[in-house]
C-alpha positions in Angstrom: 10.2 72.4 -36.0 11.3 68.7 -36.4 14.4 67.6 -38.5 14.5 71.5 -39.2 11.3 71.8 -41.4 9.0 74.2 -41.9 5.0 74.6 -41.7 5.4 74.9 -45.9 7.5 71.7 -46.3 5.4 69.7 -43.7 2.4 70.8 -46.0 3.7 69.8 -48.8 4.5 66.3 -47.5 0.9 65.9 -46.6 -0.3 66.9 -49.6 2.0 64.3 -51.3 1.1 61.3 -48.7 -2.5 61.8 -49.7 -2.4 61.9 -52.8 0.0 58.6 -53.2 -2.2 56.5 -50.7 -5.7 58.3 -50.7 -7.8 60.1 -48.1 -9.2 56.8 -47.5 -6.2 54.8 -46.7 -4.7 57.5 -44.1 -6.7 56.9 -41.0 -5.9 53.3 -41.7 -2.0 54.2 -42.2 -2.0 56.4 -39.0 -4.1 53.2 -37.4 -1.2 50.9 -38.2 1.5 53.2 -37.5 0.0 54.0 -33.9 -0.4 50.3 -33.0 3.5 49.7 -34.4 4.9 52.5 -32.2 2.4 50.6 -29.0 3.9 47.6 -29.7 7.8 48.7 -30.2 7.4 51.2 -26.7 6.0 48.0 -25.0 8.3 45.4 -26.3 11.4 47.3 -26.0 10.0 48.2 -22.1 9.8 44.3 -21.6 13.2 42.7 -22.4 13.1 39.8 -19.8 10.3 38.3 -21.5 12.5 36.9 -24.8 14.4 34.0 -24.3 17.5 34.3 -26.2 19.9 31.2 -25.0 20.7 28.9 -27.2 18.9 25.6 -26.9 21.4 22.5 -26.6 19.4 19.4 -28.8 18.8 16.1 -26.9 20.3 12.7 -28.1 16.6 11.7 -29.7 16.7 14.9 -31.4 20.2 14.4 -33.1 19.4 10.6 -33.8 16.5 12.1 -35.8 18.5 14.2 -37.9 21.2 11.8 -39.1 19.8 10.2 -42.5 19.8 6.4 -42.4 21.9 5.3 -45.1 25.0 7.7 -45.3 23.4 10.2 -48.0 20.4 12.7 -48.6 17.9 12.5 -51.0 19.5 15.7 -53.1 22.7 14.3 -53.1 21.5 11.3 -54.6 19.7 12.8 -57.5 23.0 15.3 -57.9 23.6 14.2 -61.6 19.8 13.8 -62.7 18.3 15.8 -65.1 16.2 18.2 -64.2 12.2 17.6 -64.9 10.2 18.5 -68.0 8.4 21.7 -67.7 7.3 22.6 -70.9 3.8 22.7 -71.5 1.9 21.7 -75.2 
């Protein structure tokens, strides 16, 4: 048997999964799971198809990152108090 089980301990474990979730809920479970083990067997047997390389930002793209002015907008209101929550 797998992981060393038994026909009485993989009985029991049944029992327990539906009554937690529900005799409802398992062909829905067993639904999900089959579509989660598809889409694992498939990606893992596709590996060329993620790009992985790191992408080296243009000059327009780091222009547009710099903040005009020397200084962000949370280190400016560093020392403020934080806003009034309470409610009346």
């Amino acid at each position: 048997m797998p992981f060393g089980m038994g026909v009485g301990e993989l009985v029991l474990i049944l029992v327990i999964v539906t009554v937690v979730f529900g005799a409802t809920k398992l062909p829905q479970l067993g639904d999900g799971l089959g579509r989660a083990i598809k889409n694992f067997k498939r990606s893992m047997g596709s590996l060329n198809e993620i790009e992985v390389t790191p992408r080296v930002p243009s000059v327009s793209e780091k222009q547009s990152d710099q903040v005009v002015g020397g200084g962000s907008a949370a280190s400016s209101n560093a020392g403020a108090a934080p806003p009034d929550r309470s409610t009346k």
